[in-house]
N, C-alpha and C positions, 0 to 999 in steps of 0.2 A: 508487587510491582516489578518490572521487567526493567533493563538496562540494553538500548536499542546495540548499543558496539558490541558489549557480550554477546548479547544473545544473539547475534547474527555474525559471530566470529568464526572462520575456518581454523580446523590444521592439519599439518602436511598427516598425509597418512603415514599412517607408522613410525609418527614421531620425525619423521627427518627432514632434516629444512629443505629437501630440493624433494616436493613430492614427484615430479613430474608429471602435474597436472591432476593429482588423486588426492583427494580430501576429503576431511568429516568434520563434519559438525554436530550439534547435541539443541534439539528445538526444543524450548522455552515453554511450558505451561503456561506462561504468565502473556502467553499472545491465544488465547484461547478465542474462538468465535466456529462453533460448527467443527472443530478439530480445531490446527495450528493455522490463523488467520494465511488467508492467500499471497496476501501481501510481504507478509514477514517473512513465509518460505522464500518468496521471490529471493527478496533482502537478502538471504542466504546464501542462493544460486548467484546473485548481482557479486557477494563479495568473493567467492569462487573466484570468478572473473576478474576482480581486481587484483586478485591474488598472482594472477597469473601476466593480465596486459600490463605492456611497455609504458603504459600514460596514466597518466592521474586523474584523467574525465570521462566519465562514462556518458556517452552521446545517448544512446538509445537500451530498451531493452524488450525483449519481446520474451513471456514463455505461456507452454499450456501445462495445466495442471491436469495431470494423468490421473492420481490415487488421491486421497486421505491420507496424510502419514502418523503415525502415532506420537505420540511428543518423546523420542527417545533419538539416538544414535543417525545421519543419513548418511551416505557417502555420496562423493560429486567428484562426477569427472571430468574435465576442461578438456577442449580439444580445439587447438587454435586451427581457424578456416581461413582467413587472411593475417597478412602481417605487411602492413607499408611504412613508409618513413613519417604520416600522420594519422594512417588510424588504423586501427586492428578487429576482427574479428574473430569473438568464440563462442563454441557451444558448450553449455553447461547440461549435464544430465547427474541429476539428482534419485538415487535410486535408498529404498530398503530394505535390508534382508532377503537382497534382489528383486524388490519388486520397487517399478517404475512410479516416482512421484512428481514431476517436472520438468521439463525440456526449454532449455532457455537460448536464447541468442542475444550475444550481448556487444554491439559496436562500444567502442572506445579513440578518443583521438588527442592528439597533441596539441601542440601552439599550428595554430592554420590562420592565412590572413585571408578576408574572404569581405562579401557585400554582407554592410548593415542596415539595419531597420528594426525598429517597433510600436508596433499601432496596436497591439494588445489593447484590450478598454477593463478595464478592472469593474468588476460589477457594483451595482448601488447597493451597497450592504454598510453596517456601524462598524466602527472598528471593536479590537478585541476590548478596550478600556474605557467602551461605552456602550457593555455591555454587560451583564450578570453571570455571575459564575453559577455552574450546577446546583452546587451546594446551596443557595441563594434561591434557587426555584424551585427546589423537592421539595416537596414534604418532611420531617422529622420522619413519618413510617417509611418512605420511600428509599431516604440515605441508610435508615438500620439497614434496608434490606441487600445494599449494596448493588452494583451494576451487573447484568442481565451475565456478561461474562467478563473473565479475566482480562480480556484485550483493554477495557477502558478506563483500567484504574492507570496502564502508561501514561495519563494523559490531562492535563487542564484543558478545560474545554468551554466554549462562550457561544453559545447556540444563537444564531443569526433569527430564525422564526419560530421562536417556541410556542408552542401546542400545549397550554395549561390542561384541555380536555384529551383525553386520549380511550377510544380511538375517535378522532373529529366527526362530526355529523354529517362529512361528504368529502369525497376525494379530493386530495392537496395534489397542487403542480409537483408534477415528478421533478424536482428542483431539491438539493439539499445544498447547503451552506452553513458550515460551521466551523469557528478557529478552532485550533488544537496549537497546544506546547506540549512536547515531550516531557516525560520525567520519569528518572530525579534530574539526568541531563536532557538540556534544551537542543544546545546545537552542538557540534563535531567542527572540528578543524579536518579530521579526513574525510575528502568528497567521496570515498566511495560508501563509507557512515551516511554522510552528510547525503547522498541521493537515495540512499535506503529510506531515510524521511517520505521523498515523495514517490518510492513506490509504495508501501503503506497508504499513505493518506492519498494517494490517487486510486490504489483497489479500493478501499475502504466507502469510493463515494457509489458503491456501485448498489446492492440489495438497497440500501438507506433512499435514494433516490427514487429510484421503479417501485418500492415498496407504499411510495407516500400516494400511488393512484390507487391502493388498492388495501385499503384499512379496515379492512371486513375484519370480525371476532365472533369465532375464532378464526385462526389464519390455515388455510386450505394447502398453501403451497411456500415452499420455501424455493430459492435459485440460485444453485452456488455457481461460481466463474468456471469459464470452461479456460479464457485467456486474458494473457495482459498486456498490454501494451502501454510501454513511457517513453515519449520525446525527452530528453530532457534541456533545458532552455536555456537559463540564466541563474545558477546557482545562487544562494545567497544564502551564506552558511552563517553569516550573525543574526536571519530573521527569526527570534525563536516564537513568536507565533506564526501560525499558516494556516491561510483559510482556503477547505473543503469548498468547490465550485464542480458539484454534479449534476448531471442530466441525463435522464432515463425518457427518453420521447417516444417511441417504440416497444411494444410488447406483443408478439405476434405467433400461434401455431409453435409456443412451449419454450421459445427464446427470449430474452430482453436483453437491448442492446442499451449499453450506457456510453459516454463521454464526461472528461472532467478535467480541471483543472488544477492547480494549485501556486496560489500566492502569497506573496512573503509581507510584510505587512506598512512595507512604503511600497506596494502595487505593484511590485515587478512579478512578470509569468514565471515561477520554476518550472514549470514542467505542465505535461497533457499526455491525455493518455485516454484509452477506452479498452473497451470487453464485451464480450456475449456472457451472456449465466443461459441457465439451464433450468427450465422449474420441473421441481418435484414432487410432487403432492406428497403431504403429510400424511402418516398412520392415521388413522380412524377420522378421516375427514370426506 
């Protein structure tokens, strides 16, 4: 089991507290899915940035994942593009053993008074405490066998439409919905921890989604993220459940485009975000 603030912590390079913009970090086994999950590199590149911006909110975040990286050692370089009296922007590049794994651009802003509003509509789904845990719906063989990979022992989790038969008898809406709580910690007091949350579980709602139109056994094609993008909204760093809101409506000529959301568990938007993947056919299919 993984620790979201550890494993997504910088430090100055070479030890000194003023790197000027040059850091490393050390990726986690323990976020395993296809290599080191998309999302949790982000989380990495994301605290790069925080490492470095004037403000304690990270507005937006956008990067493209170049390589695969191995779960050891990255360095990241920050490179401020703007700087204003309310928000700042930077570029994170995350590279290994010189070779390029992430390119990120990251807005951040301060206290700004501005026009409100919200008409977000929270989707018709149970809450998390009126629903069944994992554990509660496997098998006894299924829990020996443990989850498919390391990324989802971080996690309590309350599946919104569980599939007792797998693989279903006909294609499911490319729709995924599921709470998650981190653990062994739920939530963070620093927002820039505290937004790593939802880049995580806004990648995350991406293969899961496009995957449910297409449940064929065995599986032809895998798609990993080409990019990511997070708005991020209306933080709520004491919701330790958050419920996964994906949609994969499109699949076309070797791309799938997803959108997603993510909610805190009295119905406030954190954040949204979307992606393209990339599909690749599997060996011997």
């Amino acid at each position: 089991m993984g620790d979201l603030a550890r494993d997504t912590a910088v430090e100055p390079a070479g030890g000194a507290e003023e790197s000027g913009g040059a850091f490393t970090a050390k990726l986690s086994r323990e976020w395993e899915i296809w290599g080191p999950m998309g999302g949790y590199v982000a989380s990495v590149a994301l605290r790069a940035a925080g490492a470095v911006s004037p403000f304690a909110r990270p507005a937006s975040f956008f990067c493209q994942y170049l390589s695969v990286a191995a779960f050891d050692a990255v360095d990241l370089t920050v490179t401020t593009l703007r700087s204003a009296r309310t928000a700042a922007a930077h570029r994170v590049e995350m590279t290994q053993g010189g070779k390029p794994i992430l390119e990120a651009t990251v807005w951040s802003a301060g206290d700004v008074e501005g026009l409100v509003h919200d008409v977000a509509e929270f989707p018709d789904v149970a809450m998390p405490d009126e629903l069944q845990s994992i554990e509660e719906l496997l098998s006894e063989e299924d829990l020996a066998a443990g989850p498919p990979f390391p990324f989802w022992n971080n996690f309590e989790s309350r599946v919104v439409d569980w599939q007792k038969v797998w693989p279903p008898p006909q294609p499911l809406p490319p729709v995924y919905r599921n709470w998650y709580r981190f653990s062994p910690a739920a939530t963070f007091d620093d927002p820039w921890v505290d937004a790593c949350r939802a880049l995580i579980l806004i990648d995350v709602q991406s293969w899961p989604s496009a995957a449910r139109q297409h449940v064929e056994q065995p599986p032809r094609f895998i798609a990993p993220s080409l990019d990511l993008y997070v708005a991020f909204h209306d933080p709520q760093p004491a919701s330790d459940w958050l419920l996964c809101d994906g949609h994969a409506p499109v699949a076309k000529d070797g791309l799938m485009a997803w959108n997603g959301r993510l909610w805190s568990v009295d119905r406030r938007l954190i954040a949204s975000g979307a992606g393209q993947m990339l599909c690749r056919r599997l060996p011997n299919s």
